[in-house]
N, C-alpha and C positions, 0 to 999 in steps of 0.2 A: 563543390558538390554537384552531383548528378541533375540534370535537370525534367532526368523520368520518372514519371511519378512511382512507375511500376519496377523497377530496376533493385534487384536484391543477388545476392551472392545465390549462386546453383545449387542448392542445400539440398535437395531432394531426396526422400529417405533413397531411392534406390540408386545415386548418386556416388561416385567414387569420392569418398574427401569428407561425407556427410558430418560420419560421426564425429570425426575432429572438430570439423565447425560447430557443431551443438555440446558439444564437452568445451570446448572456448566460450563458447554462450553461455554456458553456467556456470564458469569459472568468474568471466566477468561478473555476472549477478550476484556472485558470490562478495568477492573483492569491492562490489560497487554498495550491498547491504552490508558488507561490514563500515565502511565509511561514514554511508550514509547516518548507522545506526552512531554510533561512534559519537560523530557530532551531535547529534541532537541529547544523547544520555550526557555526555560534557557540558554542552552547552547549557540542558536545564539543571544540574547538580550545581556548577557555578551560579547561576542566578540563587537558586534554593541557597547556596551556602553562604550566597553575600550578604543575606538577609529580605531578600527579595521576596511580597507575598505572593500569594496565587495568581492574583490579579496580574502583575509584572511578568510572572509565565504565562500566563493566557495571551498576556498584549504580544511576547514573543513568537508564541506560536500562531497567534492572530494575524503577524505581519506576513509570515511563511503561509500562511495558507491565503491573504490577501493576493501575494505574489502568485501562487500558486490557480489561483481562481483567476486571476488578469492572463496567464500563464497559458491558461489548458486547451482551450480552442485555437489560440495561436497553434500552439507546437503542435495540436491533430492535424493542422490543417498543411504545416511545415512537413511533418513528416512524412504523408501521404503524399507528398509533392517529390522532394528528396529523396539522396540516398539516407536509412533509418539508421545504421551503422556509423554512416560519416557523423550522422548527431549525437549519437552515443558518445563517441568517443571526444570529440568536442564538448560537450556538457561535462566529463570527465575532465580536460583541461581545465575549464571553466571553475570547479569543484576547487581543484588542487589549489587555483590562484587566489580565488575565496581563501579559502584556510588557510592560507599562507598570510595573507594581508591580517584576519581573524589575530591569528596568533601574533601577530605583530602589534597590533590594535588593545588587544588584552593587555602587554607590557605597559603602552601608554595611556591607558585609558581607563572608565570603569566600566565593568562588565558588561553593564545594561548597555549601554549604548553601542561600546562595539558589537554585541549580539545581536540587538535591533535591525545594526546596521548591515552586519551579515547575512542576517537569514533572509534579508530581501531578494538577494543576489540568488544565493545559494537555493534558493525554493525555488527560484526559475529553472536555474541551470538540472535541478532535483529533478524538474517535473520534465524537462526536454528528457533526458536516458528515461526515466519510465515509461512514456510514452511511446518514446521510439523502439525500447527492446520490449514492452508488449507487445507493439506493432510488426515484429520481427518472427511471433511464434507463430504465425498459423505458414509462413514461408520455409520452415526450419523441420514440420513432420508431417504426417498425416492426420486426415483427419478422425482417423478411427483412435489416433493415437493423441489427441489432444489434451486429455483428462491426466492420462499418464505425464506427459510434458511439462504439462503446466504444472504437473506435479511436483516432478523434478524440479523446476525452478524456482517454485517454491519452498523447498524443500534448500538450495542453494542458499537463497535469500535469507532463509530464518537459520539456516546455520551461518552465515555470515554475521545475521544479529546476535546469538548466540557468543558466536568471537568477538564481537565487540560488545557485547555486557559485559563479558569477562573482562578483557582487555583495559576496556574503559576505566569499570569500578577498579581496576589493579593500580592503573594510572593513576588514578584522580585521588589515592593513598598517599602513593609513593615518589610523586616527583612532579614541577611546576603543572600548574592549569595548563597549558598550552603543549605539553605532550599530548594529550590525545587528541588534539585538534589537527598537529604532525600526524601520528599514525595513522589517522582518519585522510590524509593527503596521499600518505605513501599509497595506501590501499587504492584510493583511485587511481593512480599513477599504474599500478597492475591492471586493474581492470581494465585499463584504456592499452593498454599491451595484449590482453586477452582476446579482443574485440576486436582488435585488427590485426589478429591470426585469425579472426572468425571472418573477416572482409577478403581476407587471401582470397585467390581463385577466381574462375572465369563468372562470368554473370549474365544471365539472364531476366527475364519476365517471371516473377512468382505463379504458378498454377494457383487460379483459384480452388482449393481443394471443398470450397460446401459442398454438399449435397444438392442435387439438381430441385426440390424442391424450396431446400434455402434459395437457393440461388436465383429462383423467380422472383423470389422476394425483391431483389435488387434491381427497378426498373427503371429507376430515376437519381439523379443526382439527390444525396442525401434521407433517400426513403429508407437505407437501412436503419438509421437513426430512427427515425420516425416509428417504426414498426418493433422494436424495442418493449415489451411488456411491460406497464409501471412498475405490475409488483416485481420485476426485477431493478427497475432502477430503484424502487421505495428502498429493497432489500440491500442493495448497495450502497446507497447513501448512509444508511442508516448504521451497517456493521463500517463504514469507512471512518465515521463518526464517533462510533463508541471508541476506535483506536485511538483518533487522533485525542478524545476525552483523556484516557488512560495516559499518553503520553502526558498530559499537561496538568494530570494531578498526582498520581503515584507517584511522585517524589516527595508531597506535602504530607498524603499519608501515609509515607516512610519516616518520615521526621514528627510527622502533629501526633498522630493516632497510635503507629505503633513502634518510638524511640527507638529508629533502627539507624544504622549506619549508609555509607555510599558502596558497600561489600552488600547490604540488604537490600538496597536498589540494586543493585547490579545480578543478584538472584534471582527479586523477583521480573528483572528482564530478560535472563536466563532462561527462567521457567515458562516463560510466554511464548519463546523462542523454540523450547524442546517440548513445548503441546503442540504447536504448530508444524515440528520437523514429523512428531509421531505421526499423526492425522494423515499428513502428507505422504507419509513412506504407507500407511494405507490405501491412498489412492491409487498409487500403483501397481496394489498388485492385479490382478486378472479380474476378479471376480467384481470388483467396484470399479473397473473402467467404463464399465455401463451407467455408471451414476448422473445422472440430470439437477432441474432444475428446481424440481418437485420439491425436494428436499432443504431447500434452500430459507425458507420462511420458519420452520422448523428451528432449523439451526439459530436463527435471529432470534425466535422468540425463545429458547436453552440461551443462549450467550445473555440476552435482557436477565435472564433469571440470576445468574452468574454473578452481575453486575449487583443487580439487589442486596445480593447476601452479603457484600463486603461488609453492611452498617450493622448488621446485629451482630456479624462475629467480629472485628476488628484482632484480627489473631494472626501472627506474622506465618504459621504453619499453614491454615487455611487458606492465607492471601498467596504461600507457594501455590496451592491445588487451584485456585480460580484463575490464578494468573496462567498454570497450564488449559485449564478448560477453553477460556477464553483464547491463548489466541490457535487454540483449534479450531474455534469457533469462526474466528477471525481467517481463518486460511483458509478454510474446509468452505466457506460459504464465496468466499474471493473467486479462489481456484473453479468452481463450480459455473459463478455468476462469469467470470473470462471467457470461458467453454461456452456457455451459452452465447454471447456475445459474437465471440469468434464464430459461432456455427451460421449465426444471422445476416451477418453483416462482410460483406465482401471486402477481399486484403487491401483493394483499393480507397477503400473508404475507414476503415479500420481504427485509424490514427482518430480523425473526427469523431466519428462515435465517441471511442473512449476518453475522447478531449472535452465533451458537452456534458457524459456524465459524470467526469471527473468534477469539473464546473458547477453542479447538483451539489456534490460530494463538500466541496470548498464551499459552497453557500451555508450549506448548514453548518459546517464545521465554527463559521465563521458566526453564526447566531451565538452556538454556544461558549463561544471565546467571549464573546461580549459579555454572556450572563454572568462567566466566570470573572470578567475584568471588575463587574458594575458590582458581584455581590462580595469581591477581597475574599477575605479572610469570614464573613459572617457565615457561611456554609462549612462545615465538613468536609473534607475531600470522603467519604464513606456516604453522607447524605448526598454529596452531587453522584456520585455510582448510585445510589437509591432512585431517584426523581430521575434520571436517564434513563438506568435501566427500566422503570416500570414504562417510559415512555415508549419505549422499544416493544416493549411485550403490550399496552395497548393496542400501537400503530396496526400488528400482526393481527393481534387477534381483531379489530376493525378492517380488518384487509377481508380476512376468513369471512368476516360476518356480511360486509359487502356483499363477496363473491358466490355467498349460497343465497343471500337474497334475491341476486341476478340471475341467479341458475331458478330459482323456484320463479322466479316471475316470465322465464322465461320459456320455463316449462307448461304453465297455465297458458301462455299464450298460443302455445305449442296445439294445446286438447282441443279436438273438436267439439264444437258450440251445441 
């Protein structure tokens, strides 16, 4: 690999070759969320179906974000160094070899264990390509254009999760455990094809593209970090959190609450996938490419509200509509919180940034995987969405009340004596 820290393919919108490399760029993030998603809806229906409680998937996912949080400052700090591309596609290798071994492991073994022993791996290798193709968009358009991009990618990604609900819950029907752990390989195997169609071509230095008064912001080794708003890290952490919740119980309350099937999981991950591709394909048109950050707090404290309702309705029609709202909510605040990020923080240090609050993101995840290990099966999957979401919508509305108590005291100090 490259030894420039600054060293990325020529993508420049006004670049001969651009659009190809950024149609490769979303194709891989396609191929790489279908995988991704792939394995983890496999992996947690096999636990759920071997008779595994909550608690057993929370430790699963508990290990994956353990890795993940030992994982995220390394690989910010790797990728900002490297070439971001070579790791992509690497972390893709890395993917295929996982699930190959996975699937192998499942024939001799019982599930818990080789998934335990899996998702250690695989959450490393997971968090190297996001990091590194995050790290890749502010290099790939402009900066007037990055709401729209990010959109786009997002927009790849949750139609990638999309194919793999389907796919999955088809799978996990109709033929051994260990098919969709293969289709989940093959998919990487494309995207790591995709990505180095996206590395073709000559290479230069990325143009820093902030804004000149972003860009004073960056005077020091690691100050863009530092200058980073809480309530935007609060707000990150906190929707990154509610996700990784939802993954780790929506299976129980497919099966506990509302006697559904691995076709009814596989819907309602369906439906989370196509709120999230809607939202998304709004962000690009013209008139919301102006959108900020403002709105951000907003959205966390709607999605907290989302979260609540599961336990009074318990209704598999309804749990379609929240599961769209949500991960609207969930992309619409993501997509937004990257753009700001990206506007603050220069391409050179970029990796970092988002590797320290990903780190945030894995801390907390990781509280409430404990809560869920320690309290089993004694909670509802519909009460734990209850007691999170209202958390969420405290958190916000303690932010709000903070932030006008700061403003009015600040204004008093402001008035002549």
């Amino acid at each position: 690999m490259n030894q420039d820290a600054n060293i990325a393919p020529d993508l420049g919108p006004d670049r001969s070759g651009s659009r190809p490399a950024r149609r490769f760029f979303l194709l891989s993030a396609f191929f790489a969320a279908t995988g991704r998603n792939a394995y983890y809806v496999g992996a947690i229906w096999v636990l759920a179906a071997s008779g595994s409680d909550a608690g057993s998937i929370a430790l699963f996912l508990a290990l994956g974000s353990i890795s993940e949080f030992l994982a995220s400052a390394p690989a910010g700090y790797l990728v900002d160094r490297f070439d971001r591309r070579g790791f992509c596609m690497a972390s893709d290798g890395l993917r295929i070899a996982i699930l190959l071994m996975t699937s192998a492991a499942l024939v001799l073994h019982e599930p818990d264990y080789a998934l335990y022993g899996s998702v250690i791996f695989y959450a490393m290798a997971d968090r190297l390509y996001l990091t590194a193709s995050s790290a890749i968009v502010p290099s790939i358009t402009r900066s007037d254009s990055l709401v729209a991009f990010n959109s786009l990618a997002y927009v790849a990604m949750q139609a990638g999760n999309m194919m793999a609900a389907i796919a999955a819950g088809w799978l996990l029907v109709v033929s051994p455990l260990t098919s969709c752990f293969l289709f989940a390989s093959g998919t990487f195997a494309v995207s790591m094809l995709c990505m180095f169609r996206t590395t073709s071509g000559h290479r230069i230095a990325p143009a820093d593209r902030r804004k000149p008064a972003q860009a004073s912001l960056e005077t020091s080794e690691g100050e863009g970090t530092n200058r980073l708003p809480p309530r935007l890290v609060v707000s990150y952490v906190l929707i990154y959190a509610m996700g990784m919740l939802i993954s780790a119980v929506i299976s129980k309350f497919v099966q506990q609450e509302l006697r559904g099937t691995s076709l009814d999981f596989g819907m309602l991950e369906f439906c989370w996938s196509a709120g999230a591709i809607i939202s998304m394909l709004i962000l690009t048109l013209r008139r919301f490419r102006a959108a900020d950050g403002r709105s951000i707090p907003i959205i966390v404290l709607l999605s907290g509200a989302a979260m609540a309702i599961f336990y009074p309705t318990r209704n598999l029609d309804i749990a379609f509509a929240l599961m769209a709202l949500l991960g609207a909510g969930y992309n619409l605040s993501r997509v937004l919180i990257d753009v700001e990020i990206q506007g603050l923080v220069s391409s050179a240090k970029l990796g970092r940034a988002k590797g320290w609050i990903h780190a945030a993101c894995m801390g907390l995840s990781l509280l409430v995987y404990a809560g869920l290990a320690i309290s089993g099966d004694a909670l509802d999957p519909s009460a734990t969405f209850l007691i999170f979401g209202s958390g969420m919508m405290a958190c916000i509305v303690a932010g709000y009340a903070l932030s006008f108590a700061k403003h009015r005291a600040s204004s008093r100090r402001s008035m002549p004596s």
